[in-house]
N, C-alpha and C positions, 0 to 999 in steps of 0.2 A: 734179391738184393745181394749183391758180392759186396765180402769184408776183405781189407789186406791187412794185413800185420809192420807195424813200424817201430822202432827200437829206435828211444831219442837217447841214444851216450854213443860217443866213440870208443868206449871202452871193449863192448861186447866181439867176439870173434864171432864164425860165420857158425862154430858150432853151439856157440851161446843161444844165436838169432833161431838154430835148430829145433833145441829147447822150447822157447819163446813160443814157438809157433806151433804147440799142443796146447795153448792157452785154453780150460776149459771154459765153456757157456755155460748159463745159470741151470741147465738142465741136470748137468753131470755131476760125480759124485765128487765130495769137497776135497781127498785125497786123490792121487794117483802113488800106484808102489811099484817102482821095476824092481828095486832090488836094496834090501835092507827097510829101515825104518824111513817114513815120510818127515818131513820138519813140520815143526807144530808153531803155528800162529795165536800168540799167547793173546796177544791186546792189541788193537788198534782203536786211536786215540779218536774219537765221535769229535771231539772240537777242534777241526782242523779248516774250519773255512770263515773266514775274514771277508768280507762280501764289501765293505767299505776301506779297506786298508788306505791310510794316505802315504805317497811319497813327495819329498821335497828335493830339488835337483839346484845347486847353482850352477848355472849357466855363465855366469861373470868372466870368465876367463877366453872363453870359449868366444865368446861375442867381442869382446875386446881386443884381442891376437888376432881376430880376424883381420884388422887393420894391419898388421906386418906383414901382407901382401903389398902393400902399398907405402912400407917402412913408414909408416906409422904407430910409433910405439908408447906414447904417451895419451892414449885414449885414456878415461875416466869417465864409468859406469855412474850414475845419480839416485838417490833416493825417487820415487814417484809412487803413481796410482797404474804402473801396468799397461799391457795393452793388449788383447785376446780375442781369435779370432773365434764364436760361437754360433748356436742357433738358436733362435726365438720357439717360443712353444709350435708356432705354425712352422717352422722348419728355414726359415728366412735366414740369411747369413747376416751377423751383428758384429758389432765390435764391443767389448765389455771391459772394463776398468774396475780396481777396486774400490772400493771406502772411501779408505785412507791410505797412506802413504807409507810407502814399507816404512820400515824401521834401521835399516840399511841399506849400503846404496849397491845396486848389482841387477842381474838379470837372473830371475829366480825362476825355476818349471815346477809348480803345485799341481797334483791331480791325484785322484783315487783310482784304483783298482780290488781285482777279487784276489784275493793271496790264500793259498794252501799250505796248508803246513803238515805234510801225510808223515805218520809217528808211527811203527811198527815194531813192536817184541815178537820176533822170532829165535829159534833154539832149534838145533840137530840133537838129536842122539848121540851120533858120529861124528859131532866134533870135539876136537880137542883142542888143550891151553894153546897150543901153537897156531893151530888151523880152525877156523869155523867150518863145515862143512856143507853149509850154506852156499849154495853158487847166487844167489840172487833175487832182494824180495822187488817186487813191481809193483805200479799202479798201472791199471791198463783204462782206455777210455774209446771210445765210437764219436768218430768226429763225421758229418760229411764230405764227400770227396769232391770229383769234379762236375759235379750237376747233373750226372748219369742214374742218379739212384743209389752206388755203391756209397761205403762208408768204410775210412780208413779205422785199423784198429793202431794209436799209439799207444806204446809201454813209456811211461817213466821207471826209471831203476833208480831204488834207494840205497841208502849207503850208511855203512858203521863205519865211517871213516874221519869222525872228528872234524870233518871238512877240509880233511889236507889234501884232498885232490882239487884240480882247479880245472875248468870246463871255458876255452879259450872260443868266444861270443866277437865277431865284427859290428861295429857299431852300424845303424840302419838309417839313420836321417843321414841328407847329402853334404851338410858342414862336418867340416872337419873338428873333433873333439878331442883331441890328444895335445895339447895345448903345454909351451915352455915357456912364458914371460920374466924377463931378467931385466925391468926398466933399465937401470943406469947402466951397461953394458949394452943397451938399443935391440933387444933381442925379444921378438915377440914372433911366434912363429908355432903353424898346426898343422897336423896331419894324420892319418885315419887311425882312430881310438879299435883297441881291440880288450876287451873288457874279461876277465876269469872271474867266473859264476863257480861258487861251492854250494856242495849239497846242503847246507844249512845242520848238520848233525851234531850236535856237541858233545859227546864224550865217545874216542876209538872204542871201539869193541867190546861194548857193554850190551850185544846185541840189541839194540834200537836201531831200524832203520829207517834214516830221515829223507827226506823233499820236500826241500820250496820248490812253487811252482804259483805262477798265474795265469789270472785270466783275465779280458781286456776288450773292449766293444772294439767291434768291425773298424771304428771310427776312428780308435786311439793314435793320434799323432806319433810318427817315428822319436822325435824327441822326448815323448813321455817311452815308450819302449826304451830307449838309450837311458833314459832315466833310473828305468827302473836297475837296469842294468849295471850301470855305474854303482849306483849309492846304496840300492835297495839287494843287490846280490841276487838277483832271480830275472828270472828268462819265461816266456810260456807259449800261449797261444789266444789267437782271435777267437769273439766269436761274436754273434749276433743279439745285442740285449737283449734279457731273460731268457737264453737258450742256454737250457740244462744239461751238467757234464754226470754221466754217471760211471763210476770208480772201482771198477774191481781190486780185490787185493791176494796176492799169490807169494806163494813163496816155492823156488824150485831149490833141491839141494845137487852136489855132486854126481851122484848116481842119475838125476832126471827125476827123482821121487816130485813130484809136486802135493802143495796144499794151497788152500783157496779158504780166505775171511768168507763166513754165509753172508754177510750182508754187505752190502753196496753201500759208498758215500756217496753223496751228490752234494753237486754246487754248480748255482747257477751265476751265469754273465753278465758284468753290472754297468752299470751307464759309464764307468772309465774317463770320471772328468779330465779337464785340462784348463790350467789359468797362467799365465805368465806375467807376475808381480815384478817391481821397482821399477827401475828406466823405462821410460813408456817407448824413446826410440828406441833403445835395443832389443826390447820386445818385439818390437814393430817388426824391426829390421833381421830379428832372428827366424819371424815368418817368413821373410820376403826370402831369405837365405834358403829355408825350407820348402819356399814353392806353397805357401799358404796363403800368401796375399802379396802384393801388386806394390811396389816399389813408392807410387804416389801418394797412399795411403798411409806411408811416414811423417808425410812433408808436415813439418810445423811441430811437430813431438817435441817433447822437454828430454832430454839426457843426453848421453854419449858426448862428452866434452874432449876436445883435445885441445891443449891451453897453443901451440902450434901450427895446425891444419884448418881445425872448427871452435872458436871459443866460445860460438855461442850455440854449437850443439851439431853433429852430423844433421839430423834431421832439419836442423832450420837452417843453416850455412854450403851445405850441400846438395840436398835433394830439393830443386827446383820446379 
């Protein structure tokens, strides 16, 4: 079985990735020493995995400006029961609705995912008030690669940085989400969302070093990823329900010393719901946009009013 090595930050230089790539196996000793004292991994934090985390996404603006393609800028969003494209226990494609009727009126993205939350105390010897001497603590993980048998090795690199660095993420569904609407000035207009994910760390330089991170079924709609993105400040990877991620934890300092946590975290990949609540058509029609479902499959929905173009709803005045 061949492993490679991969480094998710654009931070790192080529002699960083150098480093990186003495990553020990569980065989080897939990220090490495070229030269001076190793860094010592004081605590990591065992409660870092969220297996059901919810995120909630509006959509409203997004689905609405889509109409200033067609100078159409007085669309209006409606309260409803949703519209979602799912599967039945047997695997059958269904359509699903909620209850009851949002509570506002818009097009809202609901769903669950796995969220990490990896917490590290690490310390040098050799560092000082000014410098830490710390070049970089990691999570490292064995994913699958391209169906050969091999498996890539990813590093996540955590950070005592307060979260003032910002990590510049393109948005992944094919609608445009960068979204300016200025009714009474006729201005509704979108185009492609680029989203800055922080490490989730809260306080600079108290040696703690943090990463959000998820995890997300094979399945999970690009607009719950954009989701998560936007609101939720985290980025991660797919993977196959209930396939387990296991976690190595390292810290290398300036000189290359490396140290290595004896124990492994693991967290496994969770069904990654998705439901899209209020406007039934703009749900509908936020699939169809997505390439999720079929344009016909609108016709008759309650919502999206434009008192101008559709008064009595894109879906029903429109879609024929």
């Amino acid at each position: 079985m061949k492993t490679s090595t991969r480094i998710l930050t654009p931070l790192l230089s080529l002699t960083f990735v150098a480093v990186l790539s003495c990553s020990k196996t569980q065989d080897t000793a939990p220090e490495r020493r070229i030269f001076g004292n190793p860094p010592t991994i004081q605590s990591v934090d065992p409660v870092f995995y969220e297996p059901d985390a919810a995120a909630e996404c509006d959509f409203t603006d997004i689905m609405t400006a889509f109409f200033g393609d067609f100078e159409i800028c007085d669309v209006q969003a409606q309260t409803g029961i949703g519209w979602t494209v799912a599967r039945d226990p047997d695997g059958e494609r269904i359509i699903v609705y909620s209850d009851v009727p949002s509570a506002a009126a818009g097009v809202f993205i609901e769903g669950t995912y796995s969220r990490l939350t990896f917490k590290v105390k690490a310390t040098d010897p050799e560092s000082t008030p000014q410098q830490s001497n710390i070049l970089l603590v990691s999570s490292s993980y064995l994913q699958s690669g391209d169906g050969s048998g091999s498996q890539n090795e990813n590093t996540l690199v955590l950070f005592d940085d307060g979260s003032e660095n910002e990590f510049a993420f393109e948005q992944q569904a094919s609608i445009f989400e960068a979204c300016h609407i200025d009714i009474a000035n006729a201005i509704c207009e979108c185009g492609p969302a680029t989203y800055q994910v922080k490490s989730g760390d809260e306080v600079k330089g108290d040696d703690q070093f943090t990463r959000t991170f998820a995890l997300t079924n094979k399945t999970a709609s690009l607009l719950f990823l954009d989701c998560l993105l936007r609101d939720e400040n985290v980025v991660g990877v797919k993977g196959d329900e209930g396939s387990r991620f296991d976690f190595k934890i390292e810290a290398v300092d300036r000189q290359g010393n490396l140290a290595a946590w004896p124990d492994t975290l693991t967290a496994v990949a969770g069904k990654s719901t998705l439901v899209c609540n209020g406007d039934s058509c703009g749900c509908c029609y936020l699939h169809v946009l997505s390439q999720l479902a079929q344009i016909d499959e609108c016709k008759g929905l309650d919502g999206l009013l434009s008192p101008s173009s559709f008064p009595n709803g894109f879906c029903k005045d429109i879609i024929q």
